[in-house]
N, C-alpha and C positions, 0 to 999 in steps of 0.2 A: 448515278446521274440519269436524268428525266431522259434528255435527248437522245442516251445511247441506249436505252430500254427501248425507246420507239425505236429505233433505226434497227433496234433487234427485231421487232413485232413488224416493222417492216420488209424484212428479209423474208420471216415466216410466210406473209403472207404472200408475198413473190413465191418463195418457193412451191406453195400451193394453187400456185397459178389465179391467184383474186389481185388483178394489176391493180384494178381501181381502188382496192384498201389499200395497197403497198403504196401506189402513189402519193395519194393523199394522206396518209400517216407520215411517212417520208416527210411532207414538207414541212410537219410539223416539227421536225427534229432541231430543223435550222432554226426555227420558229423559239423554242423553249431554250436552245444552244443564246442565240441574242439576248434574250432575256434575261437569262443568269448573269451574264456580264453587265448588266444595265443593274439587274440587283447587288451585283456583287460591288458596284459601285455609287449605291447608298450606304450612306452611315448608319450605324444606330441613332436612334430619337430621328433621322432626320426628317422632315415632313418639305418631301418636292413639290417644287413647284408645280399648280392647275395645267401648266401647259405640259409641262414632262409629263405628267401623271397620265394625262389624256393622248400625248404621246405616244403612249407605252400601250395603248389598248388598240392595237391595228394589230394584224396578221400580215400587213404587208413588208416583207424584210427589207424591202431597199430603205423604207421608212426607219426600220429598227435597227439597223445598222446604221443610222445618223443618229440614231436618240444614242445607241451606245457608245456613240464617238468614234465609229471604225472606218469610215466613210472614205478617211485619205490612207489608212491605212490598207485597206483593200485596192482601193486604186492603184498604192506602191505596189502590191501582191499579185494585181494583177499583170502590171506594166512586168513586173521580173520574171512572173511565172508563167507562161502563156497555158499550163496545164492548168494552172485555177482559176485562169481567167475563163477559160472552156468550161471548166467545174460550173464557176459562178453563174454562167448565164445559162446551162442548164436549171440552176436551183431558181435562177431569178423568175423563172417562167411559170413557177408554181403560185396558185393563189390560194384563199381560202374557197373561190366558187370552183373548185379543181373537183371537188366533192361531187357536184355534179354532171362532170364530163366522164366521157369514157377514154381507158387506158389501155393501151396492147401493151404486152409482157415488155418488150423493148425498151420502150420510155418510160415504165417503171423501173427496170434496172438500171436505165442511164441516170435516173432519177438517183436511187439508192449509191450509184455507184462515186457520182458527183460529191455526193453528201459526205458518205464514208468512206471513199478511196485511199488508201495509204500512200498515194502519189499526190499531195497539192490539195485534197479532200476539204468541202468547204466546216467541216465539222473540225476537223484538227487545225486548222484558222482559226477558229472563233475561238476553241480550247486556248492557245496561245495569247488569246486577252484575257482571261478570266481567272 
């Protein structure tokens, strides 16, 4: 699986002390994690719709979690769990322009920690739709 390769190559690079690779590879985990489940719910032959299609070409998750239908679903996740609702808005804060910000060690582990946690983790979320 795409997502948990990066979340691997993310750790490495925490544990090497490079926040700013580990962050920004981090959010792409969630990023490719979305994705699958948006794929995983096309058909074969099927040819989607211009608006899905174009859709589905953002980095931004809050976005890709409505294209993949999860929208009320994490709301219920959040409202039950107030640990992945923490998670979530940790991960929410990550963008594609994160690339060019700087990151202390900290907020890339929060970052990594959100994603992958085995407490409420927003990667083992997304896994349960797909």
């Amino acid at each position: 699986m795409l997502s948990r390769a990066r979340l691997n190559e993310a750790k490495a690079l925490l544990a090497a002390g490079l926040a700013d690779g580990a962050y920004y590879l981090a959010g792409y985990t969630v990023e490719f994690a979305l994705k699958a489940c948006i794929a995983k719910g096309t058909r074969k032959y099927e040819f989607p719709e211009k608006k899905k299609v174009d859709a589905i070409h953002t980095h931004k998750l809050r976005d890709l979690v409505r294209v993949a239908g999860l929208e009320e679903a994490r709301r219920v996740e959040a409202r039950n769990h107030p640990t992945f609702r923490a998670n979530w808005d940790v991960v929410e804060l990550w963008s594609i322009e994160s690339r060019y910000d700087k990151h202390r060690l900290e907020s890339a582990r929060a970052l990594i920690e959100a994603i992958g946690g085995r407490n409420h983790g927003v990667i083992s979320w997304i896994r349960l739709h797909w």
